[in-house]
C-alpha positions as CSV (number, residue, x, y, z in Angstrom):
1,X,0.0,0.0,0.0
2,X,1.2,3.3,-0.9
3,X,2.4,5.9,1.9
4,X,-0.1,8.8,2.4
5,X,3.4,10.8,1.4
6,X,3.4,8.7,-1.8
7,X,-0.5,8.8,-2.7
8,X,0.2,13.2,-3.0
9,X,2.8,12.7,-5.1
10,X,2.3,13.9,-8.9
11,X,5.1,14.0,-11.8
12,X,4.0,17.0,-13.4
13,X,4.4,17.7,-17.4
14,X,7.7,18.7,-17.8
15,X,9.0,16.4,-15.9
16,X,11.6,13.1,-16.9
17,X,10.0,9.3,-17.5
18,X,12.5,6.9,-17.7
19,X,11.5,3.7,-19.3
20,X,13.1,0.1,-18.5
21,X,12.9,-1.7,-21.9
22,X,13.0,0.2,-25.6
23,X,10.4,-1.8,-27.5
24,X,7.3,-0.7,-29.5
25,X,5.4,-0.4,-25.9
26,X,7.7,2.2,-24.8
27,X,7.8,4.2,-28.2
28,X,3.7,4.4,-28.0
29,X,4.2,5.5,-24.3
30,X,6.9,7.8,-24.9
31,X,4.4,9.1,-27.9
32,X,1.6,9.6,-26.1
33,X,3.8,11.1,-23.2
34,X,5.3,13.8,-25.5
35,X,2.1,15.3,-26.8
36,X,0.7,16.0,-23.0
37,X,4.8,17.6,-22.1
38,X,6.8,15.1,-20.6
39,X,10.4,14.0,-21.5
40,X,12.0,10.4,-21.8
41,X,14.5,8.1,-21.2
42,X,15.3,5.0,-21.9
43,X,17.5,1.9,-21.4
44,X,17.8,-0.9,-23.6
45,X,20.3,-3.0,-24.9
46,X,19.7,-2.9,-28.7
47,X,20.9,0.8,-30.0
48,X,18.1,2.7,-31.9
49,X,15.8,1.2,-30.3
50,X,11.9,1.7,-31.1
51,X,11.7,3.4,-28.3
52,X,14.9,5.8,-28.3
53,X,14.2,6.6,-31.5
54,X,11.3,9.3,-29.9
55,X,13.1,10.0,-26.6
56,X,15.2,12.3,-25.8
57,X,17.9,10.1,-25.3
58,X,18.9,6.0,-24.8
59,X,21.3,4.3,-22.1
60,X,22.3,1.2,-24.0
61,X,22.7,-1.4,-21.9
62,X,21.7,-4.7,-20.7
63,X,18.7,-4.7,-18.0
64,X,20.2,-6.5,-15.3
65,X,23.1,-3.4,-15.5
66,X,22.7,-1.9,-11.9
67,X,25.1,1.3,-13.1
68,X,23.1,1.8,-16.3
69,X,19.9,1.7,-14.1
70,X,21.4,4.1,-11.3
71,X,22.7,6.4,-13.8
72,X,18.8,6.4,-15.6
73,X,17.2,7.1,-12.1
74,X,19.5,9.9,-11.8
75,X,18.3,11.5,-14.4
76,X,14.4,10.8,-14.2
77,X,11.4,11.9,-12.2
78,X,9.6,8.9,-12.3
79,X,10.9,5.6,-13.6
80,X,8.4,2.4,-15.2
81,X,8.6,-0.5,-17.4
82,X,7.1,-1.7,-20.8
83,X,7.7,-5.8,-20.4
84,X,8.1,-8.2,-17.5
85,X,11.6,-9.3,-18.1
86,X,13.5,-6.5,-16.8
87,X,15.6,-7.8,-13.4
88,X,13.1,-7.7,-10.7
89,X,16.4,-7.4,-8.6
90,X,17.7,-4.2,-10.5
91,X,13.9,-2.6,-10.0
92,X,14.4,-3.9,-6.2
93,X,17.6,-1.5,-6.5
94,X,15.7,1.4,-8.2
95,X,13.0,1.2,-5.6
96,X,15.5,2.5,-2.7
97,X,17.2,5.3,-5.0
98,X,14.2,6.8,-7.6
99,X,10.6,6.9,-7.9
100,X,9.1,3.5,-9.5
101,X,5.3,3.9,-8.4
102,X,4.6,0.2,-9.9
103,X,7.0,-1.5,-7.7
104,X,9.1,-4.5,-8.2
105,X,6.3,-6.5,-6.3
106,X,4.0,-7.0,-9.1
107,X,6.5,-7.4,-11.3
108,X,8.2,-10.1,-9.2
109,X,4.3,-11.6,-9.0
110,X,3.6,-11.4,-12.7
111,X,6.6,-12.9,-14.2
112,X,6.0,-16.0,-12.2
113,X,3.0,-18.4,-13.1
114,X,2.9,-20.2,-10.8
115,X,2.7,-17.0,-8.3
116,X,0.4,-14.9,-11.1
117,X,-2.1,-17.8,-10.8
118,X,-2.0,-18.1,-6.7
119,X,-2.5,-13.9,-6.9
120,X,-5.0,-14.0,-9.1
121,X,-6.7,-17.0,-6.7
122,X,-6.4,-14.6,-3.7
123,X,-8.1,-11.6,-5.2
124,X,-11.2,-13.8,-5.5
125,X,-11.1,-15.0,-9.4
126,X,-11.0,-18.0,-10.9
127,X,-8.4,-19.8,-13.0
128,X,-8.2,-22.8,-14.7
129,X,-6.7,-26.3,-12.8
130,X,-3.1,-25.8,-12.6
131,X,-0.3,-27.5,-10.8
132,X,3.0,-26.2,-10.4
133,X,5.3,-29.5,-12.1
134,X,9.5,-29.7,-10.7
135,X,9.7,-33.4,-11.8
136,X,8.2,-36.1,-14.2
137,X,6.5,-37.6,-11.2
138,X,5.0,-34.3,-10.6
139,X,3.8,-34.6,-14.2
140,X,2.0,-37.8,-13.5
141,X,0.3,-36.9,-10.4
142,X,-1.3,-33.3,-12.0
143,X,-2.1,-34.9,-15.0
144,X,-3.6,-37.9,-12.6
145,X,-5.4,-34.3,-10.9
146,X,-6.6,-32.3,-13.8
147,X,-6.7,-34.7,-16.1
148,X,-6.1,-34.1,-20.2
149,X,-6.3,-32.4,-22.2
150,X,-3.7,-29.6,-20.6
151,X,-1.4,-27.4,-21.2
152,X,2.5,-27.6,-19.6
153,X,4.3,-24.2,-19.4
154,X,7.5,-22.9,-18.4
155,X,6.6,-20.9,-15.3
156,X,9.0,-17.4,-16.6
157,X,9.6,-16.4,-20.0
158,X,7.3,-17.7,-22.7
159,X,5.0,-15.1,-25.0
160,X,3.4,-15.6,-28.1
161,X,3.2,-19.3,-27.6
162,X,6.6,-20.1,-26.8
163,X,7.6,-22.5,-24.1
164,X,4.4,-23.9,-23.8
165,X,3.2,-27.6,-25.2
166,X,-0.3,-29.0,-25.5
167,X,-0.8,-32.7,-23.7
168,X,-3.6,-34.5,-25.3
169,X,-2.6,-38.3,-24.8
170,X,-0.4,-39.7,-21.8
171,X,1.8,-41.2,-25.4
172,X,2.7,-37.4,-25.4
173,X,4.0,-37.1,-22.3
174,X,7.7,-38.2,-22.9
175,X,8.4,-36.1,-25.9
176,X,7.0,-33.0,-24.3
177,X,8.3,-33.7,-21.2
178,X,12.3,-33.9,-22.4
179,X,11.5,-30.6,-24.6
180,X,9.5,-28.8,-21.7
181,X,12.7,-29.9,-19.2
182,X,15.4,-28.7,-22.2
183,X,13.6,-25.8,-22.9
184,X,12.5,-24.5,-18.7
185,X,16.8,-25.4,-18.4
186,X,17.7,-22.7,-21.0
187,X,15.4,-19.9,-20.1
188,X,16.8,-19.9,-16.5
189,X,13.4,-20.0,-14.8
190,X,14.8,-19.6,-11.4
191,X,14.3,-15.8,-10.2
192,X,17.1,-13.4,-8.5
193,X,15.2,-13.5,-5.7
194,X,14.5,-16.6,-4.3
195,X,10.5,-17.5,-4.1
196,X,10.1,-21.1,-2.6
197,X,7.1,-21.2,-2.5
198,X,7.0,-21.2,-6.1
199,X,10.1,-22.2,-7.4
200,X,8.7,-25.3,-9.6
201,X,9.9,-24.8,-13.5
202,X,6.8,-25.9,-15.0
203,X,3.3,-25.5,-14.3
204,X,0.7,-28.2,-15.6
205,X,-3.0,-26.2,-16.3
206,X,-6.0,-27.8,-18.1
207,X,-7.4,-26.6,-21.2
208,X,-10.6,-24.4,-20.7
209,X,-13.6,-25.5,-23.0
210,X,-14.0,-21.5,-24.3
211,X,-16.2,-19.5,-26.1
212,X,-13.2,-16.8,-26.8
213,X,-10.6,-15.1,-25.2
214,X,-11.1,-11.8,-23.6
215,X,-8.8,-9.3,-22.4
216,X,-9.2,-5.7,-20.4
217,X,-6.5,-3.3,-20.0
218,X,-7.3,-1.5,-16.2
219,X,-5.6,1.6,-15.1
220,X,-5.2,2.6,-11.5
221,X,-3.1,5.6,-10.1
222,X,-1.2,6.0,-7.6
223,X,-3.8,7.5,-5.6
224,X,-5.9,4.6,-6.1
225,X,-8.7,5.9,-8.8
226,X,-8.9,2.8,-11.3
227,X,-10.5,2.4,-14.2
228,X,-11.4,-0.4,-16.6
229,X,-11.0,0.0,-21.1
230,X,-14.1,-2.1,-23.1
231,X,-13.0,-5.8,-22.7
232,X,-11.3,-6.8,-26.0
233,X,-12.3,-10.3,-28.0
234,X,-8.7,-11.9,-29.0
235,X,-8.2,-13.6,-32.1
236,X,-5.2,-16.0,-31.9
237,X,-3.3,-17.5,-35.1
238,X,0.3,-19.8,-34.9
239,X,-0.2,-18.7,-31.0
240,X,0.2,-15.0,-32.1
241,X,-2.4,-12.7,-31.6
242,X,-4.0,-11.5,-34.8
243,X,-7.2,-9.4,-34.1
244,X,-8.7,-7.8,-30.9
245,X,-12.4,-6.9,-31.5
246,X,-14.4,-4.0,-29.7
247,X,-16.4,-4.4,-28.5
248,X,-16.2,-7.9,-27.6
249,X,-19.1,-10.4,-29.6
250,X,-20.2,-11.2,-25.8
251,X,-23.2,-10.1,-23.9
252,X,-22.9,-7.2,-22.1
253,X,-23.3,-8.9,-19.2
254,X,-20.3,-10.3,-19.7
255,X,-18.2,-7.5,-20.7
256,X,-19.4,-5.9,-17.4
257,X,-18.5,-8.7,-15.5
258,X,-15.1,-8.4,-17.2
259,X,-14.3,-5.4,-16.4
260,X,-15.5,-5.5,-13.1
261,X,-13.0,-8.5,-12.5
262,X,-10.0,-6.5,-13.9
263,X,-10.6,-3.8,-11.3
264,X,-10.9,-6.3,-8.5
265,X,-7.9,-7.6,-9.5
266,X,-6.1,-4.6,-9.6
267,X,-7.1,-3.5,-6.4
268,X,-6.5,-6.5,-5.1
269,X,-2.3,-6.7,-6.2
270,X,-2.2,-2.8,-5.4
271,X,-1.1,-2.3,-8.8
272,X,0.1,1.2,-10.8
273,X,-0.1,2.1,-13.9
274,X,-1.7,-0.1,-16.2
275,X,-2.5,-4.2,-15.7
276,X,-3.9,-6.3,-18.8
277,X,-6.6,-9.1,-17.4
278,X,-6.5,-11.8,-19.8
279,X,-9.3,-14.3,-19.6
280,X,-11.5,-16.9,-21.0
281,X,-15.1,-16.6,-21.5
282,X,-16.5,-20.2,-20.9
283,X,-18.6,-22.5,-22.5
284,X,-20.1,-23.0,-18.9
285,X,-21.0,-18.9,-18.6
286,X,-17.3,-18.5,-15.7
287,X,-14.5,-16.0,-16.8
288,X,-11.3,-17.6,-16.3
289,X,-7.9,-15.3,-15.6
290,X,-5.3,-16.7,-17.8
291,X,-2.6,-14.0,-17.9
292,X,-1.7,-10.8,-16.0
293,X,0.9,-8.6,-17.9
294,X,1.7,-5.2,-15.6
295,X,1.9,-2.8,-19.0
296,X,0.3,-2.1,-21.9
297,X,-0.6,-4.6,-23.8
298,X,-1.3,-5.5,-27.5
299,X,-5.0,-5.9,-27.4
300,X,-5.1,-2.4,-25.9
301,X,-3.7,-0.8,-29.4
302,X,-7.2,-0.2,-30.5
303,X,-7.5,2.4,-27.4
304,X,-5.2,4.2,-30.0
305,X,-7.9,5.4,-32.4
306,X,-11.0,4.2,-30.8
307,X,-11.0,5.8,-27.3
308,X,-11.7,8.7,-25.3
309,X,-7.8,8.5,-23.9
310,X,-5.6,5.6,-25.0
311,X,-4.1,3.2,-23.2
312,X,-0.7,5.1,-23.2
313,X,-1.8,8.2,-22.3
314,X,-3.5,6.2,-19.2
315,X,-0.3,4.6,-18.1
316,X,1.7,7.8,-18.1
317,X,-1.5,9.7,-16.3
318,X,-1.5,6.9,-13.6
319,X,2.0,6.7,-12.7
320,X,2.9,10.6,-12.7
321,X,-0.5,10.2,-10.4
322,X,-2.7,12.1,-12.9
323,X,-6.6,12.0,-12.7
324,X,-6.9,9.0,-15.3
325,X,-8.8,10.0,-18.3
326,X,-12.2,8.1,-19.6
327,X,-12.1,5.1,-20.9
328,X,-15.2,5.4,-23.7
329,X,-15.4,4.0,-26.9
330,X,-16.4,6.5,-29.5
331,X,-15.8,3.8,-32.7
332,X,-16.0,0.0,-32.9
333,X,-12.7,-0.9,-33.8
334,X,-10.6,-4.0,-35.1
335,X,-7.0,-4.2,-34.4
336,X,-5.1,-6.2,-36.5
337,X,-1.2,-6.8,-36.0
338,X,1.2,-6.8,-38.6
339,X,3.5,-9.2,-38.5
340,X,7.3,-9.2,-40.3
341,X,5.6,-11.1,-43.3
342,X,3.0,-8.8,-43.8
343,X,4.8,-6.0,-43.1
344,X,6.2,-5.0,-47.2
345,X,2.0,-5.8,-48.2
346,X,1.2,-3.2,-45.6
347,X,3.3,-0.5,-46.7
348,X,2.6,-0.9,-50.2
349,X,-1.1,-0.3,-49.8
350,X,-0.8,2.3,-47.4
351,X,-1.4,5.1,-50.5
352,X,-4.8,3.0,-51.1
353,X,-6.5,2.5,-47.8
354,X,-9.5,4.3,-46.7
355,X,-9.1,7.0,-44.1
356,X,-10.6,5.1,-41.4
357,X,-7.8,2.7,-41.3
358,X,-5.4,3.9,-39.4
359,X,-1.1,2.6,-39.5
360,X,1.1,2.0,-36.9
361,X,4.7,1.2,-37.6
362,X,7.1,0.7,-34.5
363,X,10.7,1.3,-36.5
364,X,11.9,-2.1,-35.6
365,X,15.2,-2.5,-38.1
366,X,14.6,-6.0,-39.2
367,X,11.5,-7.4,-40.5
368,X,11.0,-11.1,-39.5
369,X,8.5,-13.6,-39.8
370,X,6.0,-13.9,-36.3
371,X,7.7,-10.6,-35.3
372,X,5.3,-8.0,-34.2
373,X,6.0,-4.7,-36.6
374,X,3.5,-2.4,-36.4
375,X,-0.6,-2.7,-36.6
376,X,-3.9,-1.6,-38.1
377,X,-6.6,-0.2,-36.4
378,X,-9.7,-0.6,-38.3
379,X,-12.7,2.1,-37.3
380,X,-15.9,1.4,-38.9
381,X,-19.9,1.4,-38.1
382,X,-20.0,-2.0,-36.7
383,X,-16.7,-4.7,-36.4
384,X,-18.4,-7.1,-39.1
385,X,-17.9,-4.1,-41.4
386,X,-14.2,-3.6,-40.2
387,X,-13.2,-7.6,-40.0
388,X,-14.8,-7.5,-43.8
389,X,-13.0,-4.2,-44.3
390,X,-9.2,-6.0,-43.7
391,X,-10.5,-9.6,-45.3
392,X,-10.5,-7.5,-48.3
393,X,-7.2,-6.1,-48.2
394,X,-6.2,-9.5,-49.3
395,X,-2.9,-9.5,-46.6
396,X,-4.5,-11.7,-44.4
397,X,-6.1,-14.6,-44.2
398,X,-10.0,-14.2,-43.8
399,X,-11.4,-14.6,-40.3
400,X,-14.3,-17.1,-40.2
């Protein structure tokens, strides 16, 4: 809980943001940060990064650097990060010297499955059967638990469908098993700071019968005020996401009860800043938490175009302690990401496409396949029009 001292602080305009991590996140924030009169820094290790490109300057260096870190605070007002896998001991670090309002806490809590799920447990929502997996027998007995079909995870590291393997049969058990153990062994899943509680490598969680996946990007500030963005429908392809619909094709009952969950979690983990609620609507009428990522998020890139403040804009308000700006939706909107291979198509049509299609390019300097460069954000009437809007661009395939 935040200090009464630290609940009246405010980072005004003018001030310094530093940033831990220079990817596309950070160049939207640093964006969006600009226009209302901040100033940024970053650090990350790749020079020219997406995200120094629009700052005022880059420290280039690795993230577990404790100088380069120290020598960022010393320069900053406020300091926050744009992905989870920044050192949670270098943020511990920053926490003594500079202002981090988010806390290494729910970093330390996110980044960790096996503790992300157990969080999410305590703040009263549910999650899909998990247990945490150190050994093969430890295999047996959750898949004995949960039974099959399930998915086994590395508990740190992993996006976009990496380091996770489905488990239909027990005759898939072996091969997964040496890949999952090879795989958990190269990522270095054990934390700087020792957690052990939750130290297994693996975590074993059964597959949710779903209608779709869900997300909702909540904001809370410093001083507590939270509030909760339209609940996104996620469209998934090769484990990547390809589309986030708004609003969601769910009941409104649902998207309330969405949203209302993202808050409670929020509150719940005393988070800052923003805190992306990813969930599965199911076939038996239950929302089940899947993810927590303590940033913005890609299924929040529609808040770009679409909403009364974006996502960005929301993130800097909260942790310089802001009053957080609404949340409403003034279009429906399709976001669409554009991957490395679709990235030349893009470019080439962007002379021909209609007004209400609106680019986003993040200035990455090599274009590969899977990798996220850039996205569309599709505004029309109603999001059959817009999904029918970028089937016709002939870049993707058609959603069915």
């Amino acid at each position: 809980m935040k200090t009464p001292e630290e609940r009246g602080r405010v980072v005004r305009p003018g001030g310094v943001i530093g940033i831990l991590g220079g990817g596309q996140l950070g160049r939207m924030m640093a964006l969006a940060g600009r226009h209302m009169g901040y100033r940024f820094l970053t650090l990350d290790p790749q020079p020219d990064s997406p995200c120094g490109q629009v700052c005022d300057d880059q420290i280039t260096a690795a993230y577990h650097d404790v100088d380069a870190a120290e020598a960022l605070a010393r320069r900053c007002d406020v300091i926050t990060y744009e992905f989870e896998n920044v050192d949670v001991a270098v943020t511990q670090v920053l926490e003594r010297t500079a202002w981090v309002p988010q806390g290494s806490r729910l970093l330390w809590t996110t980044r960790h499955r096996v503790r992300e799920k157990r969080a999410v447990e305590a703040a009263g929502a549910k999650v899909a059967a998990y247990r945490p997996v150190r050994t093969r027998d430890d295999l047996e007995r959750a898949i004995a638990d949960i039974h099959l079909p399930a998915i086994l995870k590395t508990s740190t590291g992993g996006y976009d469908g990496k380091g996770q393997w489905r488990v239909d049969t027990v005759a898939d058990v072996d091969a997964v098993w040496a890949e999952a153990v090879r795989v958990a062994k190269a990522s270095g899943s054990a934390d700087s700071v020792a957690d052990p509680d939750a130290d297994a490598p693996l975590i074993l969680e059964r597959v949710v019968d779903f209608v779709c996946e869900l997300s909702v990007i909540v904001a809370r500030s410093v001083r507590g005020e939270v509030r909760a963005f339209p609940p996104a429908e996620n469209i998934h392809r090769h484990h990547i996401l390809h589309m986030s619909v708004v609003p969601a094709r769910v009941p409104a009952a649902v998207q309330q009860r969405a949203q209302a969950l993202a808050m409670q979690i929020a509150e719940s983990l005393d988070a800052v800043g923003l805190l992306a609620v990813e969930m599965f609507y199911g076939r038996d009428g239950e929302l089940y938490v899947n993810e927590l990522a303590p940033r913005p998020h890609n299924s929040g890139h529609y808040t770009l175009d679409a909403c009364e403040t974006s996502q960005f804009e929301q993130h800097i308000r909260a942790i310089c302690n802001l009053p957080l700006g609404g949340v409403r939706l003034w279009s429906p909107v399709v976001m669409v990401n554009i991957l490395g291979e679709h990235l030349d198509a893009v470019v080439a049509r962007a002379a021909d496409l209609p007004p209400m299609v609106k680019v986003h390019i993040y200035g990455k300097a090599e274009a590969r396949p899977g990798r996220k460069m850039g996205h569309l954000n599709v505004l029309a009437p109603s999001v059959s029009e817009a999904i029918h809007l970028v089937d016709g661009l002939g870049i993707w395939e058609p959603v069915e």
